[in-house]
Each structure stands twice: as C-alpha cells, then as structure tokens.
VOZALUM-856043 format. One line per 4 residues: their letters; for each residue z, y, x of N, C-alpha, C. Coordinates in steps of 0.02 Angstrom, whole numbers, plus 50000, padded with zeros to 5 digits. Example, Ala and Ser with C-alpha at 12.3 -4.5 7.8 and 13.67 -1.06 7.14 Angstrom:
2
as> 50390/49716/50660/50390/49775/50615/50390/49835/50660  50354/49888/50642/50357/49947/50684/50394/50002/50645
end
This chain:
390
xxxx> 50000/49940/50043/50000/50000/50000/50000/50062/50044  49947/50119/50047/49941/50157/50057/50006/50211/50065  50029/50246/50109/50078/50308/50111/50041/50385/50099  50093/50410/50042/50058/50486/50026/50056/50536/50091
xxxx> 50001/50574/50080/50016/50622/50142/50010/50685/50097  50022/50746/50146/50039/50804/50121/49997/50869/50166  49956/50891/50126/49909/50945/50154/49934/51000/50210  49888/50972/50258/49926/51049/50331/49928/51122/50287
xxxx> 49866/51121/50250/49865/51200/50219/49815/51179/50161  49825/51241/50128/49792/51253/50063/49763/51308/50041  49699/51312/50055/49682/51375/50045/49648/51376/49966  49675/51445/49934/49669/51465/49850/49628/51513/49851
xxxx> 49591/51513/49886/49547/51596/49891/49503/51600/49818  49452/51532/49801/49422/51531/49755/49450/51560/49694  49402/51566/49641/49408/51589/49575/49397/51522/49504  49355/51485/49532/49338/51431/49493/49321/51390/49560
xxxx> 49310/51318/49513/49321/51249/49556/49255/51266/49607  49272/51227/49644/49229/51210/49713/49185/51158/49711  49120/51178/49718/49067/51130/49693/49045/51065/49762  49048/51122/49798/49016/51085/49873/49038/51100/49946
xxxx> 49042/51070/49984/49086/51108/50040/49034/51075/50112  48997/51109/50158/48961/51101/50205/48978/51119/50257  48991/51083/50339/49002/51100/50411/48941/51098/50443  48971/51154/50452/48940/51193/50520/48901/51123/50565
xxxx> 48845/51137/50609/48811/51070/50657/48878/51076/50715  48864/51147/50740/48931/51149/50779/49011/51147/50772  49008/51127/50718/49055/51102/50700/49115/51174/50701  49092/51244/50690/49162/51285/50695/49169/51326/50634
xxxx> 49112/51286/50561/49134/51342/50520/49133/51284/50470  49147/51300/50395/49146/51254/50356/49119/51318/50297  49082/51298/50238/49057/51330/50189/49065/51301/50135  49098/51333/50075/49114/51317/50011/49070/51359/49944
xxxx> 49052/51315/49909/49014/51352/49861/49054/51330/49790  49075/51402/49749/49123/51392/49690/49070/51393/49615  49111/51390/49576/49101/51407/49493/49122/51469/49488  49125/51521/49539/49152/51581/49511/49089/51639/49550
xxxx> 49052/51577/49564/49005/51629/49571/48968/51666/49675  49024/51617/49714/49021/51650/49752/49072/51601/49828  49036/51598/49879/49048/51550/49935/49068/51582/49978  49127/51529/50000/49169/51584/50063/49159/51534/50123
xxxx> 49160/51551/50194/49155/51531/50249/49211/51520/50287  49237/51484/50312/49317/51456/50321/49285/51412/50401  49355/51474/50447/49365/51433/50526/49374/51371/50521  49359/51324/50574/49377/51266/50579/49455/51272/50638
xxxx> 49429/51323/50680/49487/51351/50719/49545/51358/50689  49561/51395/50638/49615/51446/50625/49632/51421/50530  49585/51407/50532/49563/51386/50421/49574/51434/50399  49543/51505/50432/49554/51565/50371/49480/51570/50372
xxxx> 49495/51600/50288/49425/51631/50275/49379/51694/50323  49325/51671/50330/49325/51749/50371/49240/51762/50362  49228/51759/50274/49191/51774/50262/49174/51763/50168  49159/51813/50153/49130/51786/50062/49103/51842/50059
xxxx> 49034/51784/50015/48967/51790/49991/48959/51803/49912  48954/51865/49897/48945/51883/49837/48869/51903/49796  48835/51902/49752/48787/51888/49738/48754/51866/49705  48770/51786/49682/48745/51755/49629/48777/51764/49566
xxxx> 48722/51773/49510/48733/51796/49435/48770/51719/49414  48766/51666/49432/48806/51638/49397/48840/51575/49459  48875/51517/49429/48878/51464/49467/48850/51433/49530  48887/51427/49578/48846/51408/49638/48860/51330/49644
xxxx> 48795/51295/49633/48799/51216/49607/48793/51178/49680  48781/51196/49752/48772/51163/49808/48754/51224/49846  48784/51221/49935/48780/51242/49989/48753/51217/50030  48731/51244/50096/48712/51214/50157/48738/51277/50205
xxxx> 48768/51239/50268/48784/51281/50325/48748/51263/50388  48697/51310/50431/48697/51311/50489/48723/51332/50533  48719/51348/50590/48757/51388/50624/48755/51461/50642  48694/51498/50617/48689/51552/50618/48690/51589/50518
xxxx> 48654/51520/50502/48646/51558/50423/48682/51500/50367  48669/51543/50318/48707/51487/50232/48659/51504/50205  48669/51438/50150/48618/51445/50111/48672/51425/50022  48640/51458/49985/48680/51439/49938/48618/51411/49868
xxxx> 48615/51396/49823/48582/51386/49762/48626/51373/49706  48587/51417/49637/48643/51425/49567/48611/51393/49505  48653/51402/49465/48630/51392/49407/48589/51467/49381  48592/51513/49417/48550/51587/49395/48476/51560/49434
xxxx> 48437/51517/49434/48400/51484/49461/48359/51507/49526  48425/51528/49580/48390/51577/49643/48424/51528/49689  48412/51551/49762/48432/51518/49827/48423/51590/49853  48499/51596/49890/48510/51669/49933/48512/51627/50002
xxxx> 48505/51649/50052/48517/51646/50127/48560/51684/50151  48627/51701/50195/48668/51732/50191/48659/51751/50284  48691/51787/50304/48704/51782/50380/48786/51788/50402  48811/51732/50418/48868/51707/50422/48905/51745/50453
xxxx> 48895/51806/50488/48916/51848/50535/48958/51895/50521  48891/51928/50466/48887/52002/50424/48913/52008/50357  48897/51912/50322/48903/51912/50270/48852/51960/50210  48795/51987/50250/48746/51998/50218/48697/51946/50205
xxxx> 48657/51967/50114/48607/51905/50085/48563/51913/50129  48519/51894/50180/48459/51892/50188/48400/51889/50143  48399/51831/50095/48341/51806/50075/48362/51784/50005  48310/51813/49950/48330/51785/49903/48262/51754/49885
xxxx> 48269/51671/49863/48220/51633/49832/48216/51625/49769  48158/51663/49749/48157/51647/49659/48090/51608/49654  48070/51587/49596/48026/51537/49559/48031/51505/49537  48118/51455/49521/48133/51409/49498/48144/51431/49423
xxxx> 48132/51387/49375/48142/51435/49292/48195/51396/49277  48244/51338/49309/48307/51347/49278/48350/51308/49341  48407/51286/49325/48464/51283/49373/48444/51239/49428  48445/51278/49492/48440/51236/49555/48498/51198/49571
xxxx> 48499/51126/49576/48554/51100/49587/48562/51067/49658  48521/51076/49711/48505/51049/49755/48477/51082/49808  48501/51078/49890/48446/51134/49935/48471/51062/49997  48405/51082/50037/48410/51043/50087/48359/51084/50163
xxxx> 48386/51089/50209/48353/51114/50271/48332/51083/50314  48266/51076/50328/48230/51036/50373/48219/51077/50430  48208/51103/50484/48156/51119/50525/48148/51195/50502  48085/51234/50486/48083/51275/50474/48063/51282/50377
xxxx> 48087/51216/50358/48075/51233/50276/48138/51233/50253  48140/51275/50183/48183/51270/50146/48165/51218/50085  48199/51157/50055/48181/51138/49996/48231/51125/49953  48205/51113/49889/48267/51139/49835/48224/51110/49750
xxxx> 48282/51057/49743/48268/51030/49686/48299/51083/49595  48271/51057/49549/48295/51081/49491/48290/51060/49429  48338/51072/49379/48320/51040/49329/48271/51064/49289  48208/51125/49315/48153/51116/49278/48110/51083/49300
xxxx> 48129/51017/49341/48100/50949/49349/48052/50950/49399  48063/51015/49448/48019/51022/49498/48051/51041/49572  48034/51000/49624/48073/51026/49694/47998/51082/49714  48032/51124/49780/47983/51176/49793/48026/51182/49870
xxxx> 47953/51215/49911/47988/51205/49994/47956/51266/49991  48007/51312/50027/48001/51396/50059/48003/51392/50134  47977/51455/50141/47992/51481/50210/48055/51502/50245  48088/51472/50273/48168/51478/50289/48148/51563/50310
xxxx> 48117/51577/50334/48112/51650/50365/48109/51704/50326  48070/51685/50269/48031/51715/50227/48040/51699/50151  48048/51750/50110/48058/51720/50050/48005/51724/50001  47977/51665/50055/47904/51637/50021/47893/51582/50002
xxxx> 47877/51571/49943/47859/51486/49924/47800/51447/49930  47807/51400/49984/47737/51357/50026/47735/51323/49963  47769/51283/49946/47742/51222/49903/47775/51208/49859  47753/51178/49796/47785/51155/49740/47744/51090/49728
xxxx> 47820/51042/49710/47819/50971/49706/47819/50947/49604  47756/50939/49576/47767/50931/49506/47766/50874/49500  47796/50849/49463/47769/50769/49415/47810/50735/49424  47875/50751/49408/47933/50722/49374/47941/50743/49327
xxxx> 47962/50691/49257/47959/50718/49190/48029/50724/49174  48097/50754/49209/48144/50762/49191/48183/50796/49275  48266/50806/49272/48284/50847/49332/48268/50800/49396  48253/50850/49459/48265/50838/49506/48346/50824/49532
xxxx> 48366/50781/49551/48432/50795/49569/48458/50777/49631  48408/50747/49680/48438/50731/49736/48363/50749/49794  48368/50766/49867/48316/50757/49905/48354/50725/49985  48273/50696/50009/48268/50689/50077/48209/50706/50121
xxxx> 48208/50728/50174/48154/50725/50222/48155/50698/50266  48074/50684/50298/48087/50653/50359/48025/50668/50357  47980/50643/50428/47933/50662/50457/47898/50591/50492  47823/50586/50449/47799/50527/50473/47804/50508/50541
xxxx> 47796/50552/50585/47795/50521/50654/47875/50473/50646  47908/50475/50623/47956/50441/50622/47958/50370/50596  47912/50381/50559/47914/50274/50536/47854/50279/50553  47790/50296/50564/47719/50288/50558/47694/50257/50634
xxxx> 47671/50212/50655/47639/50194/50709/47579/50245/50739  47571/50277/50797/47507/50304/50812/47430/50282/50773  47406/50237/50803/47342/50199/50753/47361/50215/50669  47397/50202/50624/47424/50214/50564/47429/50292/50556
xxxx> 47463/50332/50596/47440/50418/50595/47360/50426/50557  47332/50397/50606/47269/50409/50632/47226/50401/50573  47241/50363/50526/47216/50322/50469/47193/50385/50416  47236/50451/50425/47232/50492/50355/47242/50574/50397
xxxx> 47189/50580/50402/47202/50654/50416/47253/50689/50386  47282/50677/50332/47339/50708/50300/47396/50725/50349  47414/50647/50369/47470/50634/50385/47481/50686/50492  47420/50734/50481/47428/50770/50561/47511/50813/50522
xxxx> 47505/50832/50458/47565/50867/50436/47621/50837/50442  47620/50766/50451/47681/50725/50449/47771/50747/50417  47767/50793/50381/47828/50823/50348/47809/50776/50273  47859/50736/50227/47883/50723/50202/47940/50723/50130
xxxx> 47933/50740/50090/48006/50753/50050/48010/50693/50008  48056/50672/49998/48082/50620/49957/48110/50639/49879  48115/50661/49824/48160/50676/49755/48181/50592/49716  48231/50623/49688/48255/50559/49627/48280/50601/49597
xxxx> 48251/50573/49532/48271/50615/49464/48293/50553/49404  48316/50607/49360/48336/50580/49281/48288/50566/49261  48232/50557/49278/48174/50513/49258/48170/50445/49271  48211/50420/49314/48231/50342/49342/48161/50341/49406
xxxx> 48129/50383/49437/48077/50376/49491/48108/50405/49542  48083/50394/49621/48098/50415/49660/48018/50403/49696  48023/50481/49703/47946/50516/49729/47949/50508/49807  47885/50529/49824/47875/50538/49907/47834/50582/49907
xxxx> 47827/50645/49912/47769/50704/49943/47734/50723/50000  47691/50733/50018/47677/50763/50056/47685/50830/50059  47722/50865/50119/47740/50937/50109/47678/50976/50104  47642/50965/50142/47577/51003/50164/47526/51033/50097
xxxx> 47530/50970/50058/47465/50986/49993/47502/50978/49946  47572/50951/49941/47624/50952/49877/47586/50868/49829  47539/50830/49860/47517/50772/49818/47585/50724/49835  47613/50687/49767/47620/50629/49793/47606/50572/49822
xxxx> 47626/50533/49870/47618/50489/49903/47620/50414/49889  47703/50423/49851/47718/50368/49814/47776/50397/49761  47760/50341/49710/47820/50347/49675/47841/50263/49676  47897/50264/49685/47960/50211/49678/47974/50177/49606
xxxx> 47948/50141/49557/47983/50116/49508/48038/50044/49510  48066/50062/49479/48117/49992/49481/48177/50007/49430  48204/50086/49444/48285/50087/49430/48257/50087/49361  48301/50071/49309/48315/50102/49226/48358/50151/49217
xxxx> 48380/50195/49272/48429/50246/49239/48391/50294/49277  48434/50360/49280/48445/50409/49328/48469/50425/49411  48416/50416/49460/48437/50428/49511/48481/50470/49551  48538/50440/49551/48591/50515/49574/48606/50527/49664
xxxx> 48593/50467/49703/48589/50484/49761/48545/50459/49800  48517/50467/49867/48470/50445/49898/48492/50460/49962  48496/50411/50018/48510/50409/50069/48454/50378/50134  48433/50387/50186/48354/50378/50214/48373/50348/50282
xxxx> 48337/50298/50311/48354/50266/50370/48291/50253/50401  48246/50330/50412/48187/50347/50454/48179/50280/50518  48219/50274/50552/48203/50223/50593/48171/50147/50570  48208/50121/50535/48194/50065/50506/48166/50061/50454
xxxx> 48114/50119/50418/48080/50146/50395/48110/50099/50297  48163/50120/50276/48192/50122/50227/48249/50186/50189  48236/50171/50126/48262/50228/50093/48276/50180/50045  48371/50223/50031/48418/50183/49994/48415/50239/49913
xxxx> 48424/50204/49856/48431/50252/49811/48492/50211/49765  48523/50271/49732/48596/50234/49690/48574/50288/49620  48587/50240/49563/48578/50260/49508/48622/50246/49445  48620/50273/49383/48674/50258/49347/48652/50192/49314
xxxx> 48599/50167/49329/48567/50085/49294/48622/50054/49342  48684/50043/49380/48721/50010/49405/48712/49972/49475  48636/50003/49509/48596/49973/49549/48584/50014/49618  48583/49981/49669/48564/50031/49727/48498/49995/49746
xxxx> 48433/50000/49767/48393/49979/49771/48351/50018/49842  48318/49956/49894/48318/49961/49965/48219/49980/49939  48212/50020/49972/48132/50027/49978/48107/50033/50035  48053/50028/50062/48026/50039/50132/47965/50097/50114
xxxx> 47982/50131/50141/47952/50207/50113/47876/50221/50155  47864/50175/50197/47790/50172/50213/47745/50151/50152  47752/50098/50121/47724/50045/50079/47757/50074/50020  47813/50082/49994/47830/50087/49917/47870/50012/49903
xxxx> 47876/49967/49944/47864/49891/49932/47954/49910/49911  47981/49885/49860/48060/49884/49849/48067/49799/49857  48115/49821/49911/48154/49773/49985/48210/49749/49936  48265/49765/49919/48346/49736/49884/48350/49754/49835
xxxx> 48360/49745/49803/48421/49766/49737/48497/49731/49749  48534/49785/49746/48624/49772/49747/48669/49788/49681  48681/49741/49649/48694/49735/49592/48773/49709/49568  48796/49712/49600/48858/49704/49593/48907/49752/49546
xxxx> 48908/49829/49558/48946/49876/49525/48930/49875/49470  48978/49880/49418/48985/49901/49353/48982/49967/49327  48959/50017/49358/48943/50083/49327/48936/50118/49364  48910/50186/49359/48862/50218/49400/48873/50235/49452
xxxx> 48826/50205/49518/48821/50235/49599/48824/50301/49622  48865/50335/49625/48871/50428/49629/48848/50438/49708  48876/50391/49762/48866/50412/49838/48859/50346/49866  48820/50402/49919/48811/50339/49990/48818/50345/50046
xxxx> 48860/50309/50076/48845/50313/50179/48821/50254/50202  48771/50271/50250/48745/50226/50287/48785/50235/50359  48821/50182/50381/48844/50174/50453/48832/50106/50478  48784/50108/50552/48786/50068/50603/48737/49969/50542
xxxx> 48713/50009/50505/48663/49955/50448/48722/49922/50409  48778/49952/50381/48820/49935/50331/48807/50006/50299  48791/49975/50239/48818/50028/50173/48867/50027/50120  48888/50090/50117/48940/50092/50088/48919/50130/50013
xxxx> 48955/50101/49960/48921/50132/49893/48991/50163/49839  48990/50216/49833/49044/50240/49793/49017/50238/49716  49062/50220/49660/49029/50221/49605/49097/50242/49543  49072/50248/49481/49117/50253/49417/49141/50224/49400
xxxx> 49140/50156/49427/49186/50085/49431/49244/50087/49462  49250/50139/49485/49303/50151/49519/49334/50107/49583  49257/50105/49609/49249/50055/49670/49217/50078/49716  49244/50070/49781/49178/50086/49837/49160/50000/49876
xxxx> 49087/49993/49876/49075/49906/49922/49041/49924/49974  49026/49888/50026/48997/49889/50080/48968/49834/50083  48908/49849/50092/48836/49793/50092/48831/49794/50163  48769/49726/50186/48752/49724/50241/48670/49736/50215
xxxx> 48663/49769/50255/48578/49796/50246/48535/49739/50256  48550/49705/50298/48500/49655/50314/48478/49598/50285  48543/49580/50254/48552/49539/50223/48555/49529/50134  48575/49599/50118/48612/49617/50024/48668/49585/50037
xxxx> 48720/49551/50089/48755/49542/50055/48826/49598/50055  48878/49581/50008/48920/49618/49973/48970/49586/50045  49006/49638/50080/49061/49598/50104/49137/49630/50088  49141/49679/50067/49209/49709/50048/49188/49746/49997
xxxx> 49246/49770/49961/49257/49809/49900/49323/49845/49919  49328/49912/49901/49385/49936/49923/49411/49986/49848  49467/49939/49814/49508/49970/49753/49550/50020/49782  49584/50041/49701/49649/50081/49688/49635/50136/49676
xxxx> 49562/50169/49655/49551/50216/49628/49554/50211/49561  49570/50273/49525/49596/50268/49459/49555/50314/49418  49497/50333/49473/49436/50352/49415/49372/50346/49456  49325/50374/49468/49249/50373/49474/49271/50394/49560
xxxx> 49217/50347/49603/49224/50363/49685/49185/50435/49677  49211/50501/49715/49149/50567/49687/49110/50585/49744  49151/50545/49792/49131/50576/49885/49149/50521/49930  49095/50512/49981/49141/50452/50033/49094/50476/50084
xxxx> 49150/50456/50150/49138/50476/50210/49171/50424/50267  49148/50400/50306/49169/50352/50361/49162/50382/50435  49226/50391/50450/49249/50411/50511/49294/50362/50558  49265/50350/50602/49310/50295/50653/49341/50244/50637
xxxx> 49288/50208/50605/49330/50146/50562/49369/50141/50524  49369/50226/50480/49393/50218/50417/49354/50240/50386  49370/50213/50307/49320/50259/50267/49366/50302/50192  49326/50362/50208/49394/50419/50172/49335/50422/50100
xxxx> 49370/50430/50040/49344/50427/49974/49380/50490/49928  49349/50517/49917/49380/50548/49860/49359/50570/49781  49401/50552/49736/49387/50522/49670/49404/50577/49592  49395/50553/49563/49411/50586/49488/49490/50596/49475
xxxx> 49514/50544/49517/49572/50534/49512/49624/50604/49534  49585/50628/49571/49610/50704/49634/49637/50684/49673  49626/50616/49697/49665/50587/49767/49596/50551/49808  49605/50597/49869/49585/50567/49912/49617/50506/49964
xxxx> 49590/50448/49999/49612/50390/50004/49563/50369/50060  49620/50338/50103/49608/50302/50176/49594/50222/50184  49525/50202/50197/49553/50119/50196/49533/50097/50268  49538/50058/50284/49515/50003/50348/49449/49992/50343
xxxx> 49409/49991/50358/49339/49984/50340/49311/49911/50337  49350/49889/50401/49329/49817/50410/49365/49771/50353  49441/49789/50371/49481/49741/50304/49482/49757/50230  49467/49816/50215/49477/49867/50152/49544/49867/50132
xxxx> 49583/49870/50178/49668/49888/50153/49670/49962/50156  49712/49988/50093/49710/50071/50103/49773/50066/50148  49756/50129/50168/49802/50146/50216/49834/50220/50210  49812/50271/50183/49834/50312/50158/49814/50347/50084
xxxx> 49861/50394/50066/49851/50435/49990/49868/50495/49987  49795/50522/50002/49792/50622/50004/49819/50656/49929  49865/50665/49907/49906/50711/49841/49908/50766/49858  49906/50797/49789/49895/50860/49802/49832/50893/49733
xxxx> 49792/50893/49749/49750/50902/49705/49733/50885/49634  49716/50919/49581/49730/50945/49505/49682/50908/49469  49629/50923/49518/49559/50900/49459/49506/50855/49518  49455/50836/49506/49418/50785/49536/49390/50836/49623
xxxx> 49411/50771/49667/49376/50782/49729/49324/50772/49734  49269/50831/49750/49205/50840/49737/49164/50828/49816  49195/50847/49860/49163/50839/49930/49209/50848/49989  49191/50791/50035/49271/50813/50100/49215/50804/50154
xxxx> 49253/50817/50210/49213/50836/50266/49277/50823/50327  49254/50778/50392/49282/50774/50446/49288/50829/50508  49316/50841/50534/49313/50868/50593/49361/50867/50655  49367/50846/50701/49428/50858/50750/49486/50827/50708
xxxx> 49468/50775/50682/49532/50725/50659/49558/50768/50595  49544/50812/50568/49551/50845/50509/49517/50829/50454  49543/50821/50393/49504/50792/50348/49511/50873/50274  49452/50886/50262/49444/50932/50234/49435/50904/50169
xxxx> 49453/50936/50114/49438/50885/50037/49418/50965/49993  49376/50956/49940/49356/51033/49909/49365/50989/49849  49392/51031/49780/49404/51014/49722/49394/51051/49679  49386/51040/49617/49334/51066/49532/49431/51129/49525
xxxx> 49482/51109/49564/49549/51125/49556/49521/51207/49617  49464/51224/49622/49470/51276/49654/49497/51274/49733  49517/51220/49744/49556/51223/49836/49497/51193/49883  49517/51213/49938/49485/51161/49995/49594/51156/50022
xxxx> 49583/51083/50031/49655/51077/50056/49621/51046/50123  49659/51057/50187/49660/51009/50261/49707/50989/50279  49699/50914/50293/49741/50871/50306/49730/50843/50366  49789/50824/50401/49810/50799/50475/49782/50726/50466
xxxx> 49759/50695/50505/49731/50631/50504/49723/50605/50578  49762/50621/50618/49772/50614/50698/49812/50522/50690  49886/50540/50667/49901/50472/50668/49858/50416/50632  49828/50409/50580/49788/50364/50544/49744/50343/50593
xxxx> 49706/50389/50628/49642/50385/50687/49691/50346/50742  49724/50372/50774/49766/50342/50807/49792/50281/50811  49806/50267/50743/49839/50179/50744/49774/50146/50725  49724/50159/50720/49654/50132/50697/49612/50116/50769
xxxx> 49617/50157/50793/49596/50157/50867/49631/50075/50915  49694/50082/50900/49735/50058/50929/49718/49991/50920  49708/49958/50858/49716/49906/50822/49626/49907/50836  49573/49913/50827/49500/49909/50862/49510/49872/50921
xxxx> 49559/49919/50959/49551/49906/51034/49589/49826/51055  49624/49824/50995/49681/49758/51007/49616/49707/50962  49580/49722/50942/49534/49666/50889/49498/49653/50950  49455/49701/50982/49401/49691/51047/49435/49656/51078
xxxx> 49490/49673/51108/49539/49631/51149/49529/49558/51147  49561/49545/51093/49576/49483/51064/49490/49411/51078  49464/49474/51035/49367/49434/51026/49365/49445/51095  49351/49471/51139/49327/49476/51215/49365/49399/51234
xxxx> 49419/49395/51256/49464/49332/51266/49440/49267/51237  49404/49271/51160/49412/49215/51136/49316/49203/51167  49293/49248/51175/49186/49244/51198/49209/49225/51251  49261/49216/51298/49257/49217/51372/49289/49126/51336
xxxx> 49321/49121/51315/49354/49056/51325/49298/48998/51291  49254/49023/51258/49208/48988/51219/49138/48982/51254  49134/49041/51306/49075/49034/51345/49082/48967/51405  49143/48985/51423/49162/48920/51473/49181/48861/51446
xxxx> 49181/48842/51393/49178/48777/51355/49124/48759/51363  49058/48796/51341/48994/48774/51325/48964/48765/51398  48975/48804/51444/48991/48779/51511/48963/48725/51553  49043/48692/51531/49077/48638/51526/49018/48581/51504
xxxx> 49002/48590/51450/48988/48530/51404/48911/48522/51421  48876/48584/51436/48821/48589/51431/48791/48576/51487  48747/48527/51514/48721/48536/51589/48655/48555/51608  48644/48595/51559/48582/48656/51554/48614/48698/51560
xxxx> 48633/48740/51611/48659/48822/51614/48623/48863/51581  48540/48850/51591/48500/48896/51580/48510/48912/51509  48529/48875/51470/48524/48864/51385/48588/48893/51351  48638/48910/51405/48713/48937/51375/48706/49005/51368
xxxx> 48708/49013/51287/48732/49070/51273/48813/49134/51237  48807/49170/51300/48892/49209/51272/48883/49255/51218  48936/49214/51165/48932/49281/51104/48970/49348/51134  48963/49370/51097/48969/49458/51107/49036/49468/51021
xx> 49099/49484/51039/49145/49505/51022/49109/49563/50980  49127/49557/50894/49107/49600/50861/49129/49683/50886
end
C-alpha cells in the first residue's frame, strides 16, 4: 500500500482549472494554460510565476513551451505565440471557425487541430496559414508529426516526388479515423480504419515505423504508418483509452477503467496492470522505473513499473489531475482545481534506483552462474550462449 505524500508547494495563481501544463526542452520553465482565460509561466528554479499571458477571449484548451516562445490555443478559435521573456503576444493565428483543442510544434511549422473537424499548419514566424488538412467528418482531437526520411528507405523516397517534402502530420478524430497528410499539398496519404469509437490519443514510434492510437471503442490499435497495414489490436480495457507512453517498446495505456496496462509491443502481450485508482487514468508519465498517473480521482500515484506495486499517494488536490510533468526528481501535477502543486520525489527515485541496482545485481550473478554451467556441459564452446540480465 502506497504512503501519502504532501506537496513541497502550491501555487494558486490561476483563476479557473488548469487545462494543460508544458516543460520547457531545457527544462527551466514550465507553462500552464487555464479556464480563466490566460497561461502563466512558472521557474523550475524557484516555482514562482514569473510570467502571465493575457489575451485570449475565452478558455485556453492546450499549451506548448519552447524555450524562447509559448504557444497557447482556445476555445475563442485563435493560437497566440507569446515571448516568454516580455510576456508579449507575438502572433496571433486565426482561421479556425471553432474551438482549437490541440497545437503541436514541429521544426518551423505550427499545427493545430479543431473541432471544426479540420487541422491547419502555420508559419511559426509568421501568422500565416501554409496548409489546411480537410476530410474528417467530425473533431480533430489529437496530432503527430514526423518526417518521411524517418521510416522511408532512400530507393522508396525516390518512388514519389511528393515525398522530397517528407513532413508528415498524423490527426485522430471523433470520426473513429486516423489520417496521415502530407504537409506540403495538404492530400491525404492514408486513412487508418479499424477503431469504432473516437480517437482520443495517438502516440508515434518513427523508428520502427509504427503509430499507436487509443480510443473510446476500448481498443489501442498498432499501425505501421508506411503501408496503413493495422499490426495489433489490444483489447483488454474496459473503457476508454485517454493516454499513452511509449518506453524502451513497452506501452503503457491509461484508461476510464480506472486502469493503467503495459503491453509488450512486439508481442500484444498484456504483462501488468496497475490498480487503485478510483476514477478514469487522465495523465501518465514514466520516469526511472516508475510510472506516475494521475486520475479523476485528484490523486496522483507512484507504482513500480516492473512489479506494479504502488508505492506512493500524491493528496492534495480537489478535482481531476489533468497533466504532470517530471523534472530534477520533482513531480509537477496541474488540476481542473486551478493548482499546479510540486512534489519531492527524490526518496521514491532513490529507493527505486537502489532496488534496479540490487535486481541487476542479483541477474548479473545468476547469467554468470548459468553461463558456466552450459560451459561445463557443452563441448562446443563455439555454440555457448550468455544471457544478458534483464
């Protein structure tokens, strides 16, 4: 059974709940976007605010932080650009005709999904709109990019003059499809059928040229995004897939079941389930062999990754944990309750570390004692092989 812990600090600056909370690449700022209209910028140094962004006519439904700029998007159907410094808007993006619920930064594009069922990619520089993505018959609600040179073989480039653009966007919508665009001419590429519900997250593993999608049909489903060809279906959860992390080809799936599982990619199979949430998983994040969740419940929660024993219970919070974020052994949690609370997570890392190092330990000892058996037995050297300690 898990032990409660108790927030280093609590910052109340907001006005209404906290939709989304984004770190810095360099890891020294953190960005919060509220229901009141307006996103504040918070040290990772010090955890004071030392910045808010005023501006948007209504709700700010998702953030993004770089390290020089923010980006925010509302339900007043705009995307401002901020300069993190000055706290002046840079850039305001209009064209969307109703609530942007979604922004994502590639390179030098801006893109940004909506529920008038269309994503659109701007000029991060410029508040100009390159392209618009149509032909989804309901909201956009989730994106990814990536860039063909990344799964595409040279010879295969070569195949489609298109692909010299090699930029990419991925959408899943409440239409139950999950698109593929080309940035360049805005055609689709592919569309994905399989799910029966609404696509609510999408997660992308450019290398191994697959893309994971989780939907409220109860299903996470593996595609290989060259071909369209759908690879798995994971079917286990009882109600809807809200998030995903991909770590080291285990996935981890948070859902309304009030469950998070961890699949093996390679395989589909299910090897842990990690309870004791007491409403819908809303956020999950895996840091050093743990994996931190936070739920409907307003408690965020520590388990073992490998064993799924919880190990701790973040209290504190009113209304549902909407997004947390790691840093320097700090665990940041943002809530619909208006807070970002930070919490100490040094000892947890610490005895986790410890107990890794005592597991390697242990497996190293037992590959060495098993290699020299086979040794032993075997009078083909050439043919002995040493396992390797998970």
């Amino acid at each position: 059974m898990g032990n409660s812990g108790s927030a280093v600090k609590v910052c109340a600056d907001h006005q209404g709940g906290i939709n989304w909370l984004s770190l810095s690449p360099d890891g020294q700022r953190l960005l919060t976007g509220s229901e009141d209209g307006t996103a504040r910028l918070w040290s990772t140094a010090d955890s004071q605010c030392h910045g808010h962004f005023q501006g948007h006519e209504s709700y700010i439904t998702f953030c993004h932080l770089e390290n020089e700029a923010a980006f925010t998007c509302s339900a007043d159907h705009t995307i401002r650009k901020w300069d993190v410094v000055t706290g002046q808007c840079l850039a305001i993006y209009r064209g969307h005709t109703s609530i942007v619920n979604r922004i994502l930064v590639a390179k030098d594009y801006l893109f940004s999904g909506s529920y008038d069922r269309t994503a659109r990619c701007w000029s991060v520089d410029k508040e100009k709109q390159i392209q618009e993505f149509r032909g989804h018959r309901n909201c956009v609600l989730t994106l990814a990019h990536y860039s063909s040179r990344d799964v595409l073989e040279e010879e295969e480039e070569e195949e489609e003059e298109e692909r010299v653009s090699r930029d990419l966007l991925v959408t899943g919508s409440t239409d139950c499809t999950v698109k593929v665009w080309w940035v360049s001419s805005g055609r689709c590429y592919q569309t994905l059928l399989g799910h029966t519900g609404a696509v609510l997250c999408l997660i992308l593993d450019a290398p191994n040229r697959e893309l994971f999608s989780g939907s409220t049909d109860y299903t996470i489903r593996t595609w290989n995004i060259v071909t369209g060809e759908q690879l798995k279906v994971f079917k286990e959860h009882q109600g809807s897939v809200i998030c995903l992390e991909l770590v080291n080809r285990h996935l981890y799936s948070g859902s309304a079941d009030r469950t998070v599982k961890c699949w093996l990619v390679d395989t589909g199979e299910r090897i842990q389930t990690y309870k004791a949430h007491k409403h819908s998983v809303s956020t999950l994040k895996y840091h050093a062999g743990i994996l931190f969740t936070g739920s409907g419940d307003a408690c965020a929660r520590a388990f073992n990754s490998k064993s799924g024993v919880l190990q701790k219970i973040f209290r504190g919070h009113k209304f549902i944990i909407n997004c947390i974020q790691i840093h320097n052994e700090l665990l940041y949690t943002a809530s619909h309750d208006g807070t970002l609370r930070i919490w100490d997570i040094r000892g947890i890392c610490k005895r986790n570390k410890r107990r890794l190092k005592k597991e390697r330990s242990v497996q190293g000892r037992s590959s060495q004692k098993g290699s020299l058996s086979r040794l032993f037995n075997n009078k083909v050297g050439c043919m002995v092989q040493q396992e390797n300690g998970e």
